[in-house]
N, C-alpha and C positions, 0 to 999 in steps of 0.2 A: 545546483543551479539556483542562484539568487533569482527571488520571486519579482514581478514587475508589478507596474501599479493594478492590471488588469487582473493577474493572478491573485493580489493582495485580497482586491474588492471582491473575488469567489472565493476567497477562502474564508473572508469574516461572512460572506452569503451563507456558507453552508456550516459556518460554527467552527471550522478547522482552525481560526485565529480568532481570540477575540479579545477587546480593547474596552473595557467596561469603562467609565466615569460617570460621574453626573450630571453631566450636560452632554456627552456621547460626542463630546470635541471633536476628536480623532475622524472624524469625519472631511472634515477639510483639511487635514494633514496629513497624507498620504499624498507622495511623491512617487516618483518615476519609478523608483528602485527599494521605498521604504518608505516609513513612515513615523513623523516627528511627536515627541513624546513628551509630557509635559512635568514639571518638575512641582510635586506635593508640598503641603507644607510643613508636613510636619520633618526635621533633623534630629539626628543626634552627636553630642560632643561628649569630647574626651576630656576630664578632669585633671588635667595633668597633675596637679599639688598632692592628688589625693595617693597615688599606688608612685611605688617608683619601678615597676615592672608590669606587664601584661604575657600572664603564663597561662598556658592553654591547659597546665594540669591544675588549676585552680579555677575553678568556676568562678567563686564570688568576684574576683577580680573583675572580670567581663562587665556584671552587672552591676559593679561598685562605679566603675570606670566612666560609663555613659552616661548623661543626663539627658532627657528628651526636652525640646523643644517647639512649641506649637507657635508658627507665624499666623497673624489675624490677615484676612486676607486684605487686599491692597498693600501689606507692610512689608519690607523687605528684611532678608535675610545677609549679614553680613558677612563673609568670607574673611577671614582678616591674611595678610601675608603667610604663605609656609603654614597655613592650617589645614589641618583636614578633618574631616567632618563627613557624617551619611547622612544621603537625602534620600529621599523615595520617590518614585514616579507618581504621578498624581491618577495615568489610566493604573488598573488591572490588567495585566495579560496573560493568555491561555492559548497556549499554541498545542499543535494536534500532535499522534504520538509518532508522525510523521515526518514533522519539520523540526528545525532547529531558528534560533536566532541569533543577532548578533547586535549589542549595544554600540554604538560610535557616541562622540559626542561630538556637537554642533560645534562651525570650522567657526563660527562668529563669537561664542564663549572660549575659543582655542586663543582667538585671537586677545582676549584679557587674561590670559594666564591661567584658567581655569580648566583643571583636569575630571572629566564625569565620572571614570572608572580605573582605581590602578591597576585591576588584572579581572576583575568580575564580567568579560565583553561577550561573557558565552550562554545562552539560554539552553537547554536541555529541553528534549521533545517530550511532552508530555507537561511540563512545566505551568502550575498558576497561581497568580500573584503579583503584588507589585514590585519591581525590582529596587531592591537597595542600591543607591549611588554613591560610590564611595569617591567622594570633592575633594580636592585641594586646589588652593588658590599658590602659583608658584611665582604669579604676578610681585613685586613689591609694594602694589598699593593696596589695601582693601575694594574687595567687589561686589557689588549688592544682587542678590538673585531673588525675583519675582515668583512665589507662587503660581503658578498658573503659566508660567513661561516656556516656549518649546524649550529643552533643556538637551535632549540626546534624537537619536533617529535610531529606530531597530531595523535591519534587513534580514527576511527569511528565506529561508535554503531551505529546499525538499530534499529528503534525503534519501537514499538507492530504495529503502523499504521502510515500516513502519517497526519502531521499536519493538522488540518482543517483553520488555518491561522498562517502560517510560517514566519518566522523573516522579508520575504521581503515584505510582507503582513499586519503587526501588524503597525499601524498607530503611532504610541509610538516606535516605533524604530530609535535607535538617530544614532547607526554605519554603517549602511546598504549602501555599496558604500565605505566606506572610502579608500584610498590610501596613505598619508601620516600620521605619528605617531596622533591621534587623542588625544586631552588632554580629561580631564573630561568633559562630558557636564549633570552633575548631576543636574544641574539648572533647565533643561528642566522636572524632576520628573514633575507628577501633583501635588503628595505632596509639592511639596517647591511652585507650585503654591499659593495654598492654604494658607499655611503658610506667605507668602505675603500679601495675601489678611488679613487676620488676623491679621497681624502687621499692616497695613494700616487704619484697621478700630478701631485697641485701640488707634491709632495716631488721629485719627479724634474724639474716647470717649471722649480721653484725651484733647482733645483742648478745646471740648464743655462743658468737666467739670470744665475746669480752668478757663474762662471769661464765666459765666451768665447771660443769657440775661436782663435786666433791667424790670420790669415789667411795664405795661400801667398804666399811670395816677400817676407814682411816679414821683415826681418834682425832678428838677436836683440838685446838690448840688451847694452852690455859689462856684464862681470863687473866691480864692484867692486874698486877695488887695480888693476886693470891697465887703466885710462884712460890711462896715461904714453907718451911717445916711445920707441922700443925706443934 
């Protein structure tokens, strides 16, 4: 059941949602069915020149890959064509280990070619922090985005019951706390675990099947040059 403006306003009453900032915005941006969420300043981009792959069994890549970027406020942030780029939300949010939510992004940045989220549209109950946005402008022109701008809208769902271990709870949880644009940290799966270990161990077949061990009691071969009769 998606929450209404009524239910929003008693759930940040009693702590179940809460929308942290510095000036406590979010106040006046709650709507009928959700509530509008502003976009941070700080991004981060991708270096293209520098890696010519992004492998999730390589960490340093990740951290080689992104540079951060702080916009001064009032400055704008350029989106250039076909780029994509992580933004962060400017509130904090904390939802209860109850609810769930759901990012959309604003139908008025739809309408300049600007995408909020390529598949990140799901909040986990128990979840806090600021959500990373992951931008693309699919527009042809460059788009400039404002600090401080509603940027997305979240709508929360109560769910049948209250998690029995919630996002801040799940030991496997890699976002939990974040505040600035967080890159990928897919690395950390236990699957690519795995998969590690697996590539590690046909590196080790592999070696033990290329040099064979010599067996006991076979004579060595002669040295070169000295094949001759003494």
């Amino acid at each position: 059941m998606i929450l209404s403006d009524v239910d929003i306003r008693k759930k940040i009453e009693t702590g179940d949602i809460t929308l942290d900032s510095a000036d406590n915005g979010h106040h006046n941006n709650i709507n009928a069915s959700s509530v509008d969420i502003r976009l941070g300043k700080s991004f981060k981009i991708y270096n293209h020149t520098h890696l010519a792959i992004l492998d999730p069994l390589n960490l340093e890549t990740f951290h080689q890959a992104t540079k951060l970027i702080e916009v001064d406020e009032g400055d704008a942030f350029i989106v250039q064509p076909g780029e994509f780029v992580l933004g962060v939300t400017m509130e904090t949010i904390g939802i209860g280990d109850d609810l769930v939510a759901r990012v959309e992004g604003r139908s008025s940045l739809g309408r300049l070619g600007i995408i909020i989220h390529s598949t990140a549209g799901f909040v986990d109950a128990g979840f806090k922090g600021t959500i990373t946005l992951e931008i693309t402008n699919i527009n042809r022109m460059p788009v400039a985005l404002y600090p401080g701008m509603r940027v997305c809208q979240l709508a929360f769902e109560e769910m049948s019951s209250a998690a029995s271990i919630p996002y801040s709870k799940k030991g496997t949880s890699k976002y939990q706390g974040q505040q600035l644009p967080q890159e990928s940290k897919l690395y950390a799966d236990p699957e690519f675990h795995e998969i590690l270990l697996r590539r590690r161990q046909r590196r080790v077949d592999s070696m033990a099947t290329a040099t064979p061990a010599t067996p006991a009691g076979t004579p060595a071969a002669p040295h070169e040059g000295n094949t001759g009769s003494l």
